[in-house]
N, C-alpha and C positions, 0 to 999 in steps of 0.2 A: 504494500500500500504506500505510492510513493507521495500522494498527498498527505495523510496521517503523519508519516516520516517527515515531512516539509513544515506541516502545523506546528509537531514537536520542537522541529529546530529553531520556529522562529518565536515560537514561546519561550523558548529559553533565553536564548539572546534577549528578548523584552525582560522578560524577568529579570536577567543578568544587568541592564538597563534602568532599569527602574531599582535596584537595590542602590549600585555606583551613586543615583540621579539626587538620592535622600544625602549624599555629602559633599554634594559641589557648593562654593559658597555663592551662586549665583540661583539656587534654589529658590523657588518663590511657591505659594499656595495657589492651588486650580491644577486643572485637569490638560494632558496632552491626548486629545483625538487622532488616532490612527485609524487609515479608513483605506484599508489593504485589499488589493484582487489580486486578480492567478489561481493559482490550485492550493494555495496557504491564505489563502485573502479570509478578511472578516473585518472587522472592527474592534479597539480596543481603546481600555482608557487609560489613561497613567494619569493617578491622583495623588497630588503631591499636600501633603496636610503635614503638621506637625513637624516636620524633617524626615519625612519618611514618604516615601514615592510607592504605591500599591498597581498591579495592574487587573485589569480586569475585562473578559473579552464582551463586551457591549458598550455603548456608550447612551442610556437611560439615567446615566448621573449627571447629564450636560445638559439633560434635555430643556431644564430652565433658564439657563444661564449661557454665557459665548466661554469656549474654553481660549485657554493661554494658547493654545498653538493647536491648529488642524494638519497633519499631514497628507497625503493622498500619495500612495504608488505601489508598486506592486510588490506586494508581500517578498519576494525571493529579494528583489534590489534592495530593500528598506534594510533585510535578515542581512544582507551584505557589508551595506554600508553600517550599522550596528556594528557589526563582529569585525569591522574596519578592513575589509574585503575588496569595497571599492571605497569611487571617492567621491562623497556627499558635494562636494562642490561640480564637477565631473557631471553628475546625474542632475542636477539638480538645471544646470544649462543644457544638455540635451533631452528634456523634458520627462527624467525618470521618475522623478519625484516634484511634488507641489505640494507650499508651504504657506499658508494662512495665520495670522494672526500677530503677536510680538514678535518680529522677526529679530531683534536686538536682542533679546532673551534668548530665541534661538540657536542665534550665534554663541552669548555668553555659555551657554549650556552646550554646544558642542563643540568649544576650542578645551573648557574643561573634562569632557569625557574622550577627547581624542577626535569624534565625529569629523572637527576642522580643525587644521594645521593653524590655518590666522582667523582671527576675528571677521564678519563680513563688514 
């Protein structure tokens, strides 16, 4: 089941993600919407409260409010760029991925986690 296999690996990666995301000092509260297709695709949320970044695969906890960051693209790219495979800047100009909301937080959040080399 090489979807199943695909789901796993990109839950993990999030999770592995979302633990890192609870001690960057550019951490702020609200939620990151991921809204993935392909054969791993779904939706998830990473809800950042307290100092602690949780995920979870729906996004019914946004539904009142705008989240800090929407991403959009496809689950395998996202799983890649995560586990620093490819490269978030890379994709993000060849139309792999689409990014809504704080894009300044964005940035600060992924020169801390590795995601990007320099700031945007």
């Amino acid at each position: 089941m090489a979807d199943e296999k695909n789901v796993k690996r990109l839950e993990d990666s999030l999770t592995r993600l979302s633990r890192t995301l609870g001690n960057c000092a550019a951490f702020r509260p609200g939620e990151i919407v991921l809204r993935l297709f392909g054969d791993a695709g779904g939706e998830y949320c990473i809800s950042c409260r307290g100092g602690e970044a949780t995920i979870a695969k729906n996004v019914d906890r946004v539904a009142n409010h705008k989240p800090l960051l929407e991403v959009w693209g496809d689950a395998d790219i996202i799983r890649a760029i995560v586990d620093g495979e490819k490269d978030a800047v890379k994709q993000f100009l060849t139309g792999g991925l689409r990014i809504r909301g704080n894009i300044r937080y964005f940035s600060d959040i992924a020169v801390e986690l590795g995601i990007l080399k320099n700031p945007l």
